[in-house]
BANU-284586 format. One record per residue (C-alpha): residue in one letter; x, y, z. Coordinates in steps of 0.25 Angstrom, whole numbers. Layout:
<recs>
 residu    c1    c2    c3
      A     X     Y     Z
...
</recs>
This chain:
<recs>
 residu    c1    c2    c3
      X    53   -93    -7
      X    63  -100     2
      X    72   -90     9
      X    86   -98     4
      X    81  -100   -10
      X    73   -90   -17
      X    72   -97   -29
      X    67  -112   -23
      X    55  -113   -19
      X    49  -119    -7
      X    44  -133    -4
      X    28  -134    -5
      X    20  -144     2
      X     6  -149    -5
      X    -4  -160    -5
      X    -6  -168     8
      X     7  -158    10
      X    15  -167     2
      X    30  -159     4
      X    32  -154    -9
      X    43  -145   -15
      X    51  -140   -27
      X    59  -155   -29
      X    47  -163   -26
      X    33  -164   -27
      X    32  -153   -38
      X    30  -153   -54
      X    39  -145   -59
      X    32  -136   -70
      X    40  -133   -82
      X    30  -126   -88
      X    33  -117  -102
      X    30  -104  -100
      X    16  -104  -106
      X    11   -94  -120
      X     2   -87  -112
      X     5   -75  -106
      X    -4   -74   -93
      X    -1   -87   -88
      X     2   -85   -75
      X    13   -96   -75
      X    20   -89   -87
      X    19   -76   -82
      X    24   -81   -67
      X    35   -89   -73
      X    40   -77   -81
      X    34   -63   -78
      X    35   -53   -86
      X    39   -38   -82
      X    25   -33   -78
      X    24   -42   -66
      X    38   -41   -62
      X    43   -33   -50
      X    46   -17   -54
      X    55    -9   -45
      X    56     5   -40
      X    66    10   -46
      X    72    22   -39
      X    76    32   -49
      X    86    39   -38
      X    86    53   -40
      X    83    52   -55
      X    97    50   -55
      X    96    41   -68
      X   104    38   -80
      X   101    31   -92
      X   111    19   -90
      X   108    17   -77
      X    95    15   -79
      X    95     6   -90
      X   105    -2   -79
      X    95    -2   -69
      X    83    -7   -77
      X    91   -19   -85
      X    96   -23   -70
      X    81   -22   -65
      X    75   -30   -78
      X    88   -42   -74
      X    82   -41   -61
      X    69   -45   -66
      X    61   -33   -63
      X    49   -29   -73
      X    47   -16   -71
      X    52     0   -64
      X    46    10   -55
      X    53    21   -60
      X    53    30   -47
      X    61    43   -45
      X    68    45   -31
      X    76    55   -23
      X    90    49   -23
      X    93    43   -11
      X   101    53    -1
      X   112    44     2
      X   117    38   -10
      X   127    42   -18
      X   122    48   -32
      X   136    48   -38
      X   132    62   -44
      X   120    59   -54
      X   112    72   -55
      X    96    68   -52
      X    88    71   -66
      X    75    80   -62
      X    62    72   -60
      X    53    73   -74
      X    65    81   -83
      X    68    77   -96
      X    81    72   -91
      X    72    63   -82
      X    61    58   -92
      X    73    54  -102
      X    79    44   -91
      X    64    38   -89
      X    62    37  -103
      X    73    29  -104
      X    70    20   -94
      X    59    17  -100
      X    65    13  -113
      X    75     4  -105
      X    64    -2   -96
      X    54    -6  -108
      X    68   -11  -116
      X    70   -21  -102
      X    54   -25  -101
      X    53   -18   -88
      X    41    -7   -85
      X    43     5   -80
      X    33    13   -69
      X    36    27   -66
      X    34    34   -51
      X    26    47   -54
      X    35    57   -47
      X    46    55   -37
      X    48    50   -25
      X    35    49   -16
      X    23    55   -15
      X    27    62   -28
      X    28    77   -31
      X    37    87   -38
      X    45    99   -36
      X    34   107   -44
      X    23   104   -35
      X    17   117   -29
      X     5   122   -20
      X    -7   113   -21
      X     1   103   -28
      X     9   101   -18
      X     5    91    -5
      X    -4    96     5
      X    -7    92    22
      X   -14    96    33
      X    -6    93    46
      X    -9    98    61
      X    -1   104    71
      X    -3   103    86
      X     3   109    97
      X    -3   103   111
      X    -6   115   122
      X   -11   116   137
      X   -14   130   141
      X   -17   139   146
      X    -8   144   138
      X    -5   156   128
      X     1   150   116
      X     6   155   101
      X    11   148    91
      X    16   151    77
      X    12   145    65
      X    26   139    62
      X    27   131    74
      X    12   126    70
      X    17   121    56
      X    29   115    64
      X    21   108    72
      X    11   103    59
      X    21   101    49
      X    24    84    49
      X    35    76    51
      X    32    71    35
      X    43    62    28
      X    44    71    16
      X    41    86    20
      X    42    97     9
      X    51   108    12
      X    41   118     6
      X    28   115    12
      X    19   126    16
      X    12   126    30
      X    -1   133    31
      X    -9   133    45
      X   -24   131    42
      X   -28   132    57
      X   -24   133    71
      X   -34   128    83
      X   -30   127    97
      X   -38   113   102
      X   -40   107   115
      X   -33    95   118
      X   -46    86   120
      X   -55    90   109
      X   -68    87   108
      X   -75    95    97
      X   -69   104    86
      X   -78   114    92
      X   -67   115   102
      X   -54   119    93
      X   -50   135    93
      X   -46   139    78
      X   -36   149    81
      X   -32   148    64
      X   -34   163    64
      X   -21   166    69
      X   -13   158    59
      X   -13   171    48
      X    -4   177    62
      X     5   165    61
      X     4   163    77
      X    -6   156    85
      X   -11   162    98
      X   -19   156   108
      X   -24   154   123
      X   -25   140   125
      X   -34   137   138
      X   -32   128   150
      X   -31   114   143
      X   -24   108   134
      X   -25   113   118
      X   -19   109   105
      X   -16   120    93
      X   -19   112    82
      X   -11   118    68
      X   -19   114    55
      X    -8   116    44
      X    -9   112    29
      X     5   109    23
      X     6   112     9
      X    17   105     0
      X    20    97    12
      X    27    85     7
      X    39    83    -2
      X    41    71   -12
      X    48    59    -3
      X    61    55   -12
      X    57    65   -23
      X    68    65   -35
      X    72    78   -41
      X    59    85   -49
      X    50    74   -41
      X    52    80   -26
      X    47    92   -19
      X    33    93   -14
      X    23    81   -15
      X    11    81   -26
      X    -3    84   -17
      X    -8    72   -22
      X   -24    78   -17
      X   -23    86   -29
      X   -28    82   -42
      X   -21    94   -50
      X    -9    92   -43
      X    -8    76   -45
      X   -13    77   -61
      X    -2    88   -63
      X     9    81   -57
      X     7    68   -64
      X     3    73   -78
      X    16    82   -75
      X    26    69   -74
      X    17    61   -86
      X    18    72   -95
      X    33    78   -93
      X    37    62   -95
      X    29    59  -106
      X    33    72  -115
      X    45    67  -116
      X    44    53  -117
      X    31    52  -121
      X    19    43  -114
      X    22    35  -101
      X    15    23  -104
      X    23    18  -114
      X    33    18  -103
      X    28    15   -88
      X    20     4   -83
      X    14    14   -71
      X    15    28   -64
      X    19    24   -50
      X    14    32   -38
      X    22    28   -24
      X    19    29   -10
      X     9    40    -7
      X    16    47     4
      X     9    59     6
      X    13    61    20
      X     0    66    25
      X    -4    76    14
      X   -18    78    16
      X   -23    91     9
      X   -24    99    -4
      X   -32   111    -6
      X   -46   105    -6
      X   -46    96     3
      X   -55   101    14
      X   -65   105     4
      X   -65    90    -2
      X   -66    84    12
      X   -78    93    14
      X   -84    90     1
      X   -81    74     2
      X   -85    72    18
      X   -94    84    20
      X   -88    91    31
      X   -78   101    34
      X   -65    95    36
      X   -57   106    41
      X   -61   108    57
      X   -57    94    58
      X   -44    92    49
      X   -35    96    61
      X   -40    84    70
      X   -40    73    59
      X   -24    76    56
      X   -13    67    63
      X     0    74    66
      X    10    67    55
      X    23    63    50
      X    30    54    41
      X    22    50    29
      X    10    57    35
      X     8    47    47
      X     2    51    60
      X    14    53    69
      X     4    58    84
      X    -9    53    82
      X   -12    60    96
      X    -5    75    90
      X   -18    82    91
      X   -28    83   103
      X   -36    72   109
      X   -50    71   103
      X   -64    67   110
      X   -69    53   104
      X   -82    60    97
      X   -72    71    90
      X   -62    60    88
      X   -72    52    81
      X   -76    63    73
      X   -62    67    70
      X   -58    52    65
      X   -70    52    55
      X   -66    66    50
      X   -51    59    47
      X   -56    48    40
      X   -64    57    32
      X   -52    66    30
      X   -44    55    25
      X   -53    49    14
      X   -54    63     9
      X   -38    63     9
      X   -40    49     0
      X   -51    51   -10
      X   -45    65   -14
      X   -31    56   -15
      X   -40    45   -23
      X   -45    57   -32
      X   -34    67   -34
      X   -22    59   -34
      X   -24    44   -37
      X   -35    47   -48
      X   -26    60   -54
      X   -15    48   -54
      X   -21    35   -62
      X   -29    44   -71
      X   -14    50   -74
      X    -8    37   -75
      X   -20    32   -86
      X   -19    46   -94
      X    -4    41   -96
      X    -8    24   -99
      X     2    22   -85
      X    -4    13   -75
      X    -4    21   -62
      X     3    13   -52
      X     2    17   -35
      X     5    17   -22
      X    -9    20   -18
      X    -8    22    -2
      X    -4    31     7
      X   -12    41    16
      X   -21    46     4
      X   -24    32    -2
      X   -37    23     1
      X   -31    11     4
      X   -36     4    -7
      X   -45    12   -15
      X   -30    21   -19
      X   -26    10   -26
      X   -39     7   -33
      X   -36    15   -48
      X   -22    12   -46
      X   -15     4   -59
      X    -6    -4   -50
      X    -7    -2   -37
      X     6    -1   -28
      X     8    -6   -13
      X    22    -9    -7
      X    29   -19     2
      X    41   -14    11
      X    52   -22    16
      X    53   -22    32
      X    62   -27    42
      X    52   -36    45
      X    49   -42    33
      X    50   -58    31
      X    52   -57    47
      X    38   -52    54
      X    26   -55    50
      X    18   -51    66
      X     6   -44    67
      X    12   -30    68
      X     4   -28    55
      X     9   -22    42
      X    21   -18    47
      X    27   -32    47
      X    25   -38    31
      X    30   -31    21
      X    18   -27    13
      X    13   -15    20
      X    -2   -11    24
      X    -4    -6    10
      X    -1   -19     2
      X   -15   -26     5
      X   -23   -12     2
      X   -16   -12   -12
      X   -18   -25   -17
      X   -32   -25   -12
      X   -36   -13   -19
      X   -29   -19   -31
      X   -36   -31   -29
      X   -48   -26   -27
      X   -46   -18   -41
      X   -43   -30   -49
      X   -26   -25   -49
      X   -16   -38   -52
      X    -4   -29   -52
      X    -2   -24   -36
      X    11   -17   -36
      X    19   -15   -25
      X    32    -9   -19
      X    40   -18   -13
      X    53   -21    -6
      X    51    -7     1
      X    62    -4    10
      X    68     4    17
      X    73    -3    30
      X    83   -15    26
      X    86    -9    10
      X    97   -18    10
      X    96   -29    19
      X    83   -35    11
      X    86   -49     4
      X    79   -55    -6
      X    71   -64     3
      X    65   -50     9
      X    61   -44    -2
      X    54   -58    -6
      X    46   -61     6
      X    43   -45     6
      X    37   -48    -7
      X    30   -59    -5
      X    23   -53     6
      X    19   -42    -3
      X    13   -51   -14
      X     4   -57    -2
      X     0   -42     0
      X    -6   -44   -13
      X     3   -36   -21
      X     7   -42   -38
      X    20   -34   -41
      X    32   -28   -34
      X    40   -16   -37
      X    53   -17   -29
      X    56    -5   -22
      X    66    -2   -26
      X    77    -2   -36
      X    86    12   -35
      X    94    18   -48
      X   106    16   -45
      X   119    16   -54
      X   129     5   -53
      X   139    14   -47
      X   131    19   -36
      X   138    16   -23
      X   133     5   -17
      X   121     3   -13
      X   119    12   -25
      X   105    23   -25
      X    96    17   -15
      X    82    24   -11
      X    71    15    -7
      X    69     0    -7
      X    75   -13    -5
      X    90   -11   -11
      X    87   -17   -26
      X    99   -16   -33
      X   109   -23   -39
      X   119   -22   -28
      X   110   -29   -19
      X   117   -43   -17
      X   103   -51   -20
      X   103   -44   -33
      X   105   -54   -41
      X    94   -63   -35
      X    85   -51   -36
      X    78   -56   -48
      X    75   -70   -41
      X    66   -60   -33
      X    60   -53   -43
      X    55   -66   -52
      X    49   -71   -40
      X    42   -58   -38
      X    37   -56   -54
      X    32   -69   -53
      X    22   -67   -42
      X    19   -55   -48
      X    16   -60   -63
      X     7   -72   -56
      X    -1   -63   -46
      X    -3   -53   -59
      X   -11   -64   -63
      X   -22   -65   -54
      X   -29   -58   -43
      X   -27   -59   -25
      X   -37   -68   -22
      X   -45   -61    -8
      X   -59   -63    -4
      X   -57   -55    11
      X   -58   -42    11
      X   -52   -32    23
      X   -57   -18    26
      X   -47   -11    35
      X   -52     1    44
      X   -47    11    34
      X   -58    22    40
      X   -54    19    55
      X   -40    21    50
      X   -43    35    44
      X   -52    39    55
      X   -44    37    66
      X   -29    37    60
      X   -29    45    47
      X   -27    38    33
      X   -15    30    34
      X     0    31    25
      X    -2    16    20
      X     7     8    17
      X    14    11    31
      X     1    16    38
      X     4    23    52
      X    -6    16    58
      X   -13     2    54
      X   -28    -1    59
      X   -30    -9    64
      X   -17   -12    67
      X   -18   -28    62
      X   -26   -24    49
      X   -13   -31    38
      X   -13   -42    48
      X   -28   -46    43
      X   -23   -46    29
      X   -12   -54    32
      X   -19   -65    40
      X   -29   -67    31
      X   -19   -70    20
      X    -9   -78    29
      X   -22   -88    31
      X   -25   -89    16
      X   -35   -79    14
      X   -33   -65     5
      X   -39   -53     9
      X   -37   -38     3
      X   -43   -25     8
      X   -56   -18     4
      X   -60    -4     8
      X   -74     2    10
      X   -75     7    -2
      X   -71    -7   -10
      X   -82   -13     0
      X   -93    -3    -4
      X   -90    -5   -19
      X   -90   -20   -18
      X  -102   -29   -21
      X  -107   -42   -14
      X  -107   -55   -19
      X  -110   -67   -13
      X  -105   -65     0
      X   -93   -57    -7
      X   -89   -43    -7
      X   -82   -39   -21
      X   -75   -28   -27
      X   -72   -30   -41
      X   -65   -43   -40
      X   -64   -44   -27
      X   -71   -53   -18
      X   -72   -55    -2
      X   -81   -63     7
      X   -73   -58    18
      X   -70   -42    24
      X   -64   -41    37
      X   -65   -26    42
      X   -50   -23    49
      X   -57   -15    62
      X   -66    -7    54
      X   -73     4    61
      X   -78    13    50
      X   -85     8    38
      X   -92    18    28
      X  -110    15    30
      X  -110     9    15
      X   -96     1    17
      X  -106    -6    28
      X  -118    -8    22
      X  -109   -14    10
      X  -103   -25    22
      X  -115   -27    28
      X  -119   -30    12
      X  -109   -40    12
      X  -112   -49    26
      X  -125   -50    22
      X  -122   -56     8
      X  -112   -65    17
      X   -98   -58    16
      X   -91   -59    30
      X   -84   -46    37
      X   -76   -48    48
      X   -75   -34    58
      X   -61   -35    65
      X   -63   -29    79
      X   -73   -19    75
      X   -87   -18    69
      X   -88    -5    60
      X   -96     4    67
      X   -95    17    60
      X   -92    25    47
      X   -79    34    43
      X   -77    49    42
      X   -87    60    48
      X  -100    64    39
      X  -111    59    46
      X  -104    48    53
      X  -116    46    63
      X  -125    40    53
      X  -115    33    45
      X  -110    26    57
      X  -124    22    60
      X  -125    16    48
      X  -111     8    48
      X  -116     2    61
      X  -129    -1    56
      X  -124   -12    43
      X  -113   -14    56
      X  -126   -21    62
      X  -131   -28    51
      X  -118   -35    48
      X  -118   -39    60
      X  -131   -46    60
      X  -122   -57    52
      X  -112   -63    64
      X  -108   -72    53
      X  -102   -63    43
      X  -101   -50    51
      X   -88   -53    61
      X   -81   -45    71
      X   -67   -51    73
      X   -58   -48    83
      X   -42   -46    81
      X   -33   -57    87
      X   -29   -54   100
      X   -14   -60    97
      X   -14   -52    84
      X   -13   -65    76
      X   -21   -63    65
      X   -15   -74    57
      X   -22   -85    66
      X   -34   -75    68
      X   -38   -74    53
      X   -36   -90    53
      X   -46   -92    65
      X   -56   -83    56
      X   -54   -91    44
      X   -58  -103    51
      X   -69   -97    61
      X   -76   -89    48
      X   -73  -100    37
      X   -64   -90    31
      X   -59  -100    22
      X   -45   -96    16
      X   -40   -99    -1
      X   -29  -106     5
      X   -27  -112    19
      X   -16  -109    27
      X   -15  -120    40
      X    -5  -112    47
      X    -4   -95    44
      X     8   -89    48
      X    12   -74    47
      X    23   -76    38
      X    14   -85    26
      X     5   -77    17
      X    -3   -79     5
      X    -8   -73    -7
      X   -18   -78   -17
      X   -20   -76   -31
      X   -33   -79   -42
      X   -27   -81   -56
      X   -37   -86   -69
      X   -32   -99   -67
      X   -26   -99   -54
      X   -23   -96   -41
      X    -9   -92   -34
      X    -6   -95   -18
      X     5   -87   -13
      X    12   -89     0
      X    23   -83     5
      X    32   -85    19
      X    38   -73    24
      X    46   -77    34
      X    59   -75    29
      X    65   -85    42
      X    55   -95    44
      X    47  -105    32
      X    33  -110    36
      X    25  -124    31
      X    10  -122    29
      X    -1  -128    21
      X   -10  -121    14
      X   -22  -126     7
      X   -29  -117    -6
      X   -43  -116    -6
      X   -50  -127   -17
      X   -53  -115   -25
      X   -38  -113   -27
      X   -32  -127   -27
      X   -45  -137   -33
      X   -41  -140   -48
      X   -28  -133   -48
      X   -16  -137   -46
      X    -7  -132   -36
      X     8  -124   -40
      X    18  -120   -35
      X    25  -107   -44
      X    38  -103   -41
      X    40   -90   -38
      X    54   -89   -39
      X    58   -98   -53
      X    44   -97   -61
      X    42  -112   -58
      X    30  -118   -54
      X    28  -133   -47
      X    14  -141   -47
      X    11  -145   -35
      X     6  -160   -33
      X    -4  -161   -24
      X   -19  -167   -23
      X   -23  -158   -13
      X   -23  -143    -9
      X   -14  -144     2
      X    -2  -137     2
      X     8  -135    13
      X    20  -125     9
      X    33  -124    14
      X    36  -109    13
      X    52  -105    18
      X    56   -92    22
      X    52   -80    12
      X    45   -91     4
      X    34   -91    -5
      X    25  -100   -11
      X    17   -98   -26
      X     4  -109   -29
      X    -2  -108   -39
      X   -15  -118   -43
      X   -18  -117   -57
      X   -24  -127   -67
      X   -10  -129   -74
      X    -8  -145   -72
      X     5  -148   -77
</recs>
């Protein structure tokens, strides 16, 4: 859409490229809205609540009244919103809550208020999910020993002796207690060993317990000549407090590796609701689950035992090595805290923290995100999640999920910057693409996603931001928003009223009254996309094991550290030259079958599989790629050839065999390739130059990629949709494009207007198409049978 009209749109070149545009060159259809109900038309002309944009709705403090909310949710359905997050939060610390008592988390007081949203929401057409708890990641003030949150952190204090030297336990847990965003004020601290380690290590052989001490409270030693390190080994228990936790739903975090602990705190909330108003499902849509911030928790009562049982070592005399110091969010804040390690003990120590890691993840798989959609069936509610974060496989966690859930965040860069610094620069964050992927890959229409995230330029967003924000999300691969986020908030609030989170949507925000331009446009895409599935046929396996092994499992969406550092940027060019891509992991490749040249997992069908700098590959993910060049799939190996297996057990003989199907790939120069990163870092012209050097031939042609112009397509029954977008919000760009026979032969060529429902037949005889896309603008083709 055109920066200085939101409601026209852009001219669209076709045919010999013939100018074309809105006054001439169209047919104008004035089609009927047609009897069926799933005709994509119909449904993109006029789309019904389901497929249109929910918002967070910040229930600040629990500071609600019946009128006012009956306010809000009339003003939100006039706003052409389909649906509510309903989501408890702490009420903003400077805002003015004009002396309205909170009501308590789950009281009958409470209950009373939601039931009777629910009666107003169903009475407007709207839909109603429920966040599970308060705040992030949820918990209660009830919680209580195991139950609680659970990690192991280090402490190191660095020596050179000789020296005599004491030290008390406190000043150990001092030094081991992190920096966390959301600390609990009654954590316990418990010192599990105490080990004085030189400064160059080279074998654990070589570390001094001095853990017998720790019952005296002190720790004495005689540190040589050299220097040493005491290494602290503490475990925290009920370390973390709820992040913006209303009243009832804050104190300690849930230990989300606890199956008891998880099952009783979410039958808890189901059951205290439902005694009083009776069963949830004949009021929500979905349980919501939102961002997984665990801050590092990393423990619960058996996990050494587990670790042992599942990996068939003893985790405990290395845990103290594989641990980073960290901070905020449970990011590594001193990679180089600890001592320095030889290469052989280094390498062994990285295979040790992957294996950690995936121990940390399958326990999460089985304790917490099973516990949580087997709860969400028991009570016929779809279970709808945020499924990364430390804990999560990137895209097995969102495998069982109902509706999965990514987010996109408004930056200052956003419609400005679209460089090469990675995913720092779009709006969509790393975890967009791992998301849609896994739901792709699961057959899953509806991708949810958080958006217009903010909390940088709150109010100083314009219409036009949110827009081209949006549309890059929708190229990310995600099918409905929820707006983050809409704030209770009476209408004699001082201005700007109860603000939390979010882009400031509310009714005292001067583009209010176009808002809902915004939003048509938005439940448009979203009721057409619904309809069909992302076509792909590349698939891209990033160096998740590397990651682990040398770096820790990573807090996606805003991951510490990206590696390689270009990996979005391989997803983004292939798009931005016509092509469609998603991620796969090793366990998707294992599972898969090939046929005819093509890897497939359920639906999902790729000739293609780059390796994004991939070291480490499991011995059967190997033999599985080696199955697939030889049937005549292609793998391109950025930078690197595998040449080993992840995590410790018998790695000697499971590298061996890595290397040896290594081998036998290569043996096929042709469909085996080794490609190195582009010394200007401009993969845009770099994946272009593979296209034509490898007969990579794209759905649709693109003569002249640029950063800002992306694309997304889409498979209906009967159709198939183009989407391009600009987002530059200062400069428009000419391109031509032209769509693959397979979309374009026999069908004829559309033009749907996103922003008035219209659509306009485009005349042409061929299948070139030259558009004029304006700042922040957007172009919808649609080829279909439909003639008149």
């Amino acid at each position: 859409m055109h920066r200085r009209n939101f409601l026209i749109s852009g001219s669209i070149i076709t045919g010999g490229y013939t100018i074309l545009n809105p006054a001439i060159g169209f047919t104008k259809s004035l089609l009927p809205v047609m009897n069926e109900e799933a005709d994509p038309y119909s449904l993109f002309k006029d789309p019904p609540s389901s497929y249109r944009p929910f918002v967070r709705w910040w229930w600040n403090g629990d500071k609600v009244r019946k009128e006012e909310l009956a306010r809000e949710l009339r003003l939100l359905k006039e706003a052409g919103i389909g649906g509510v997050e309903i989501n408890p939060i702490k009420f903003p610390e400077l805002a003015d809550d004009m002396g309205i008592p909170s009501i308590r988390w789950l009281s009958s007081e409470w209950i009373d208020m939601l039931q009777f949203t629910f009666s107003e929401a169903k009475s407007l057409g709207l839909i109603c999910d429920l966040l599970v708890g308060s705040g992030w990641p949820y918990g209660a003030e009830y919680l209580e020993g195991e139950e609680r949150s659970q990690i192991m952190v280090i402490g190191v204090q660095k020596l050179e002796g000789p020296l005599d030297y004491e030290v008390s336990l406190f000043d150990l847990f001092k030094e081991a207690d992190p920096l966390i965003y959301s600390p609990f004020p009654g954590r316990e601290m418990e010192m599990k060993a105490v080990q004085l380690v030189p400064a160059q290590l080279s074998d654990i052989g070589e570390v001094k317990d001095l853990s017998d001490q720790i019952p005296k409270g002190v720790i004495k030693v005689k540190i040589p000549e050299g220097k040493y390190a005491i290494y602290a080994l503490v475990h925290i228990h009920g370390f973390q407090e709820v992040i913006n936790g209303a009243p009832g739903a804050n104190g300690p975090s849930l230990n989300h590796y606890n199956e008891d602990a998880v099952k009783k705190y979410l039958d808890s909330m189901s059951q205290t609701i439902q005694h009083q108003i009776g069963p949830l499902s004949k009021h929500l849509r979905s349980f919501f689950t939102d961002s997984m911030e665990l801050e590092g928790a990393n423990w619960c009562s058996d996990m050494a035992s587990e670790f042992k049982n599942r990996r068939g070592y003893d985790l405990m005399p290395y845990l103290p090595f594989i641990l980073f110091r960290i901070g905020r969010m449970g990011s590594t804040v001193n990679p180089d805290y600890g001592v320095d390690l030889s290469a052989e003990l280094n390498n062994k120590i990285q295979r040790i923290r992957y294996d950690f890691d995936l121990t940390i993840s399958e326990i999460f798989k089985e304790r917490f995100i099973k516990s949580y959609v087997d709860w969400c069936k028991e009570n016929k509610v779809k279970s709808r999640v945020q499924a990364y974060g430390r804990d999560y496989l990137p895209l097995e966690g969102s495998f069982d999920i109902d509706i999965p859930e990514c987010e996109t965040w408004i930056k200052n860069g956003v419609g400005k910057d679209m460089g090469d610094a990675g995913y720092t620069q779009g709006a969509y964050t790393m975890i967009n693409k791992y998301v849609s992927s896994a739901a792709h890959l699961k057959s899953k229409r509806l991708i949810s996603c958080e958006q217009l995230t903010n909390i940088y330029t709150v109010f100083n967003v314009t219409l036009e931001i949110c827009k081209v924000a949006s549309d890059e999300s929708i190229i990310s691969g995600t099918t409905q928003p929820v707006f983050h986020g809409f704030g209770y908030s009476p209408a004699d609030a001082p201005f700007p009223g109860w603000v939390r989170y979010g882009t400031f949507l509310n009714e005292r925000n001067p583009w209010w009254p176009y808002f809902r331009k915004f939003v048509d446009y938005k439940a448009r895409l979203s009721a057409l996309l619904q309809q069909g599935d992302m076509f792909t046929d590349i698939a891209l396996l990033p160096a998740i094991a590397d990651t682990w092994s040398q770096y820790g499992a990573q807090n996606t969406p805003f991951p510490s550290v990206v590696y390689p550092e270009y990996q979005t940027l391989i997803w983004e060019s292939i798009h931005k030259n016509g092509d469609g891509c998603d991620y796969i992991s090793e366990g998707v490749i294992r599972d898969a079958t090939i046929q005819n040249g093509y890897l497939q997992y359920g639906a999902r069908k790729y000739h293609t599989i780059f390796l994004i700098k991939v070291s480490s590959l499991e011995q059967e993910t190997a033999q599985k790629l080696f199955n697939f060049v030889l049937a005549g799939g292609r793998v391109f190996c950025m930078e690197v050839y595998p040449e080993k297996s992840p995590g410790y057990h018998h790695y000697q003989q499971r590298d061996l065999e890595v290397q040896s199907w290594v081998k036998k790939m290569k043996s096929f120069p042709e469909r085996f390739i080794l490609l190195n990163k582009p010394a200007d870092n401009d993969f845009l012209q770099w994946y272009k130059e593979i296209q034509q050097k490898y007969s990579l031939i794209p759905y649709v042609h693109i003569d002249k990629p640029n950063q800002f112009i992306s694309q997304v397509r889409y498979s209906l029954k009967n159709a198939t949709v183009l989407f391009f977008i600009n987002s530059n919000r200062n400069e428009g760009y000419k391109i031509n494009i032209s769509p693959a026979k397979e979309i374009s032969s026999g069908k004829q060529g559309w033009v749907w207007d996103i922003a008035s429902g219209e659509r306009y037949m485009v005349n042409s005889g061929g299948n070139n198409i030259a558009l004029d896309l304006g700042p922040a603008d957007s172009r919808l083709l649609v080829f279909d049978n439909e003639k008149e």
